[in-house]
N, C-alpha and C positions, 0 to 999 in steps of 0.2 A: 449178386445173385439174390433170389428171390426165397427166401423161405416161411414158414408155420409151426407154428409153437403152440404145442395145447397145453391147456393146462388141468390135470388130471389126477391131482392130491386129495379132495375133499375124501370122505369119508360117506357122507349122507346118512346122518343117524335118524332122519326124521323117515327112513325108508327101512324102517328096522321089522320085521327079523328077514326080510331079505336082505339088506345091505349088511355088514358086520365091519369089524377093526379089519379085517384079511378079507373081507372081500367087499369092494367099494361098491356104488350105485353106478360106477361110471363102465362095469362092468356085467353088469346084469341084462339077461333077457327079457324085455319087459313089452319091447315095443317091435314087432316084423320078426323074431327071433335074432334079433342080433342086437348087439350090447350098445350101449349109449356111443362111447370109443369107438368102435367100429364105426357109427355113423356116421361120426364127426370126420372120420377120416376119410370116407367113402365120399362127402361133401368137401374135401380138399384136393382131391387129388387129381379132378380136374385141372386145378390150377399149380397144383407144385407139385414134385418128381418126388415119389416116394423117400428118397435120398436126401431129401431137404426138408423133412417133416421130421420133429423134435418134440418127444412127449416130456413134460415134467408131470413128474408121480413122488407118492409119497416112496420111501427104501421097500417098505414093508408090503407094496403093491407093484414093484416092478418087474416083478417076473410072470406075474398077471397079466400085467401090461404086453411082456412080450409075447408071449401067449399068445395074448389074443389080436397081437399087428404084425406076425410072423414078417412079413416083407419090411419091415422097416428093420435096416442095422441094426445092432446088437447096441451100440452106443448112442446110438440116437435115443433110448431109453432113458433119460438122464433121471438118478432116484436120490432124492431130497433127504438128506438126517435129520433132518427135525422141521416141524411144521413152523412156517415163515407164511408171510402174509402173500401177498402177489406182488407187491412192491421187491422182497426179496428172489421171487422164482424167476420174476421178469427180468433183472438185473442177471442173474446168473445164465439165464438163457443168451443175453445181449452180449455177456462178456466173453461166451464160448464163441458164439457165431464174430463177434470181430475180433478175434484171436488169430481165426481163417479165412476171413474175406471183410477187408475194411469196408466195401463197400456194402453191407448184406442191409437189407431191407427185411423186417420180419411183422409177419399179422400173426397178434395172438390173439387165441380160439379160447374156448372152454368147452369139455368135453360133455357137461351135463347139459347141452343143452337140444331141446327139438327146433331146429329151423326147416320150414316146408315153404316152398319148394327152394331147395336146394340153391337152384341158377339164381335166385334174386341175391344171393351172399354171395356165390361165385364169380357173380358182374361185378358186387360191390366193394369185393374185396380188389379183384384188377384194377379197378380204377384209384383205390386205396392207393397200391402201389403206387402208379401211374404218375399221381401227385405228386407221395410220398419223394417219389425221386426227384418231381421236379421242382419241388419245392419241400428241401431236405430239413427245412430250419421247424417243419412242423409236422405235430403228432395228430394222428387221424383216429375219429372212433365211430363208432354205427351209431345212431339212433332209430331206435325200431317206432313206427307208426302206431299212436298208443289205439286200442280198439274202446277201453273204456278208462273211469278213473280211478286207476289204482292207486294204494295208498298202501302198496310194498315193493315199490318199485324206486329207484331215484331216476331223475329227468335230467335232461341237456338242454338249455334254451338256446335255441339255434335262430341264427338271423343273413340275412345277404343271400340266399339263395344261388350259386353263380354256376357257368358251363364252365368245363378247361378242355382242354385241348385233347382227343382220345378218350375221354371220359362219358359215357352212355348216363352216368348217373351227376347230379346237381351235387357240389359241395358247401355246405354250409359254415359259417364263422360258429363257435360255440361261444356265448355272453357269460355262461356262468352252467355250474352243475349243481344239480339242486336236490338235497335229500329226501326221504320219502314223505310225502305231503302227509296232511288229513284231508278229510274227503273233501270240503270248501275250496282247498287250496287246486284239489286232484280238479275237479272239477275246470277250477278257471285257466288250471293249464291246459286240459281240453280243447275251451272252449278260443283261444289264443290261435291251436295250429301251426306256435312254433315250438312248443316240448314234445318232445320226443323221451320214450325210454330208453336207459341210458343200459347199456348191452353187455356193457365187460368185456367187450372186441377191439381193438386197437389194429394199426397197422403203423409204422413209422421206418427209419432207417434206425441200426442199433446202434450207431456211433451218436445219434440225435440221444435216445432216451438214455444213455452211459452218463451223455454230457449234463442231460438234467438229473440225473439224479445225485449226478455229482454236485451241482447247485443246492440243488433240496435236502438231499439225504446224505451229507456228510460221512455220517455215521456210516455210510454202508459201503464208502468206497475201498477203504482197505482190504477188508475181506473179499469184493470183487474182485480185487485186482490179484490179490493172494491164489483166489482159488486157478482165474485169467491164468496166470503164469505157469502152474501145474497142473492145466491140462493135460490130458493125453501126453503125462509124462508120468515115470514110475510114483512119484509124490503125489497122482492124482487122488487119489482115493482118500489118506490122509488129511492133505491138504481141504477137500470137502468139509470131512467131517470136522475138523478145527474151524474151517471159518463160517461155513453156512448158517453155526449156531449162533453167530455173532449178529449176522444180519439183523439192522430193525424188523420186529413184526407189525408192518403199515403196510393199507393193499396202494395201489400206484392210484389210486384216485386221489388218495389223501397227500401220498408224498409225492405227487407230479401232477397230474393232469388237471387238480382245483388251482393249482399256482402257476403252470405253464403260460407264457405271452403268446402262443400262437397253436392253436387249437382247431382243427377242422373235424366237422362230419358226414359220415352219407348216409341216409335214408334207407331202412329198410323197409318197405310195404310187405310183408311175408306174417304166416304164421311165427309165432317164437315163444318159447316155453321153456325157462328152467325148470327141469324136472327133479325138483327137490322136496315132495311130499308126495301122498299119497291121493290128496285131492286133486294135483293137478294132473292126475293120469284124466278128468273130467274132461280136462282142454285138448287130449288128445287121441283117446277111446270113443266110440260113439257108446250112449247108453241101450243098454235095450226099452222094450214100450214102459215098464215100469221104473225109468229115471235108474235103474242097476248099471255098476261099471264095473267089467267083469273082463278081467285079461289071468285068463286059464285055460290050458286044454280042456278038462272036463269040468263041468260045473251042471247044477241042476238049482235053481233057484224058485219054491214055492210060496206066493204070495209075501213076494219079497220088496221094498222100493227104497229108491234113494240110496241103495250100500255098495261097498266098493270091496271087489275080490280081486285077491291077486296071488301070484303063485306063480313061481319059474318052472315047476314037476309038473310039465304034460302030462304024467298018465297018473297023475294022482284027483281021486275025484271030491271038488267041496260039494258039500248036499246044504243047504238051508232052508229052515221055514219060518217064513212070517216074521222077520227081520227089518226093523224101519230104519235107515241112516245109520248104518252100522257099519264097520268095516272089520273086514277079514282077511288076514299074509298070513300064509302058510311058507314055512320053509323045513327041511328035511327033520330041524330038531328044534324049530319054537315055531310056534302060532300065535298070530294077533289077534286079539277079540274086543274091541271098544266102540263106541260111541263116535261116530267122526265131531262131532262140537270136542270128544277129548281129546285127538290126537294131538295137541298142541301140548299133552303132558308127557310125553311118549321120554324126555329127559331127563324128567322125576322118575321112571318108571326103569331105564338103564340106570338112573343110580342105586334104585331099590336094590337090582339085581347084581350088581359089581357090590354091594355091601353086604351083601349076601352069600358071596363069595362064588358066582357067577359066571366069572368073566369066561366060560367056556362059551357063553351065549350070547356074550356082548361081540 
């Protein structure tokens, strides 16, 4: 059987003071009024049965979580004791699903992110599978069509372009994964046509990625298989919290897919955006005539340009005047007021505040 796996831990402090420790970015209204999560899942469900859709979240965000995916199981909420890389969430997700179906197929998602339209991930990921099955010995991942050259992004150099069988989309050989360039570098991958950025989307069978990560990552099979055996048994709960903390903290690009022998990807042509800052509401807000990007019910902007408002309290009104590349988050008990060239300091600025004895705001 076919399933999806989001992954829905992060925190997003670079989205502060709307994001906090108790309430993630992956849960925020920011974008249509409905939260990141929501969309992600509203973008799945085409292709998998509510029933087979699996969020990992951090403990501290799972009832958030349920909250706000009311039709998903009570269990299928699975909540994480300590923060692990994605090498360890992915392994945990793989070792619950082939605990109950050796054969399970699983694409994992990430919750923060904007993909538009929709249908071009939801072809892509079918044909994912499609492969995936019939050619179980390899791990599959998206590379998104770069629009320009970035130099925060990492690449997949892809080669062999080929059809299969049932497949609407081209599968490519992956040569290597390549971290984030400088701009020279960004450039000539450009100009090339076969780097792609590199998505953090996978599809695979879970007995495939168990089997490599038991190659690769030694270290983590214990504890998989510990926590494997006490599932959905009274020792479950327990048994998490003893071994999950064990897991290496490495994401699976570093402990599988740069060392894997057999590597495929598809092609996304779509909009795609991690919405992990504040500037990049840019890529997906339109501004108004004077360069402003402004996601608020009320606002009143005079002889304003280049700044970014933002606010989840519709009926709360920001007034400003005469504001160059400024940015302003308002949330019910902290407000942001900086310079967008600062908000890169936004981490010095929660330590301030946690030293300060704070953490009610953190």
């Amino acid at each position: 059987m076919d399933y999806a796996v989001i992954m829905a831990g992060g925190s997003g402090k670079r989205l502060w003071p709307l994001s906090r420790k108790d309430r993630p970015k992956q849960v925020l209204k920011l974008l249509n009024d409905q939260t990141l999560l929501r969309n992600c899942v509203e973008r799945l469900l085409p292709v998998f049965d509510e029933r087979n859709i699996l969020v990992l979240t951090n403990a501290g965000y799972a009832d958030l979580v349920r909250e706000n995916l009311p039709e998903l199981p009570y269990n299928n909420v699975i909540a994480e004791p300590a923060v692990r890389d994605t090498a360890g969430a992915i392994g945990l997700a793989a070792a619950i699903l082939d605990r109950y179906d050796g054969d399970a197929a699983m694409a994992v998602v990430t919750a923060d992110q904007v993909i538009e339209p929709a249908e071009t991930l939801q072809q892509a990921i079918r044909d994912a599978l499609i492969f995936a099955r019939a050619n179980p010995e390899y791990l599959v991942t998206f590379g998104i069509k770069p629009t320009f050259p970035s130099t925060q992004l990492g690449y997949l150099d892809c080669k062999n372009p080929s059809r299969h069988r049932d497949c609407k989309n081209e599968v490519y050989e992956v040569r290597a994964f390549r971290e984030k360039p400088d701009t020279q570098t960004a450039a000539k991958y450009l100009k090339t046509g076969r780097f792609f950025w590199n998505s953090g989307m996978f599809v695979w069978k879970a007995g495939t990625i168990l089997r490599l990560l038991e190659q690769f990552l030694p270290d983590a099979v214990e504890s998989m298989q510990r926590i494997r055996d006490a599932w959905d048994t009274p020792n479950q709960a327990a048994a998490l919290e003893e071994w999950f903390v064990r897991l290496p903290k490495i994401s699976i690009d570093y402990a599988v897919m740069e060392k894997a022998p057999k590597v495929s990807a598809i092609q996304l042509d779509c909009r795609w955006l991690d919405l992990g800052s504040f500037a990049a509401l840019a890529d997906i807000v339109t501004s108004d005539e004077n360069g402003n990007i402004v996601v608020a019910g009320e606002s009143l902007l005079l002889d304003c340009e280049n700044s970014i408002v933002a606010t989840e309290d519709k009926g709360h009104l920001i007034a400003l005047i005469g504001l160059k590349n400024m940015l302003v988050a308002h949330s019910p008990d902290a407000t942001l007021v900086c310079h967008i060239d600062d908000t890169g300091r936004l981490k010095e600025l929660l330590d301030r505040i946690a030293e300060r004895g704070g953490e009610r705001f953190l």
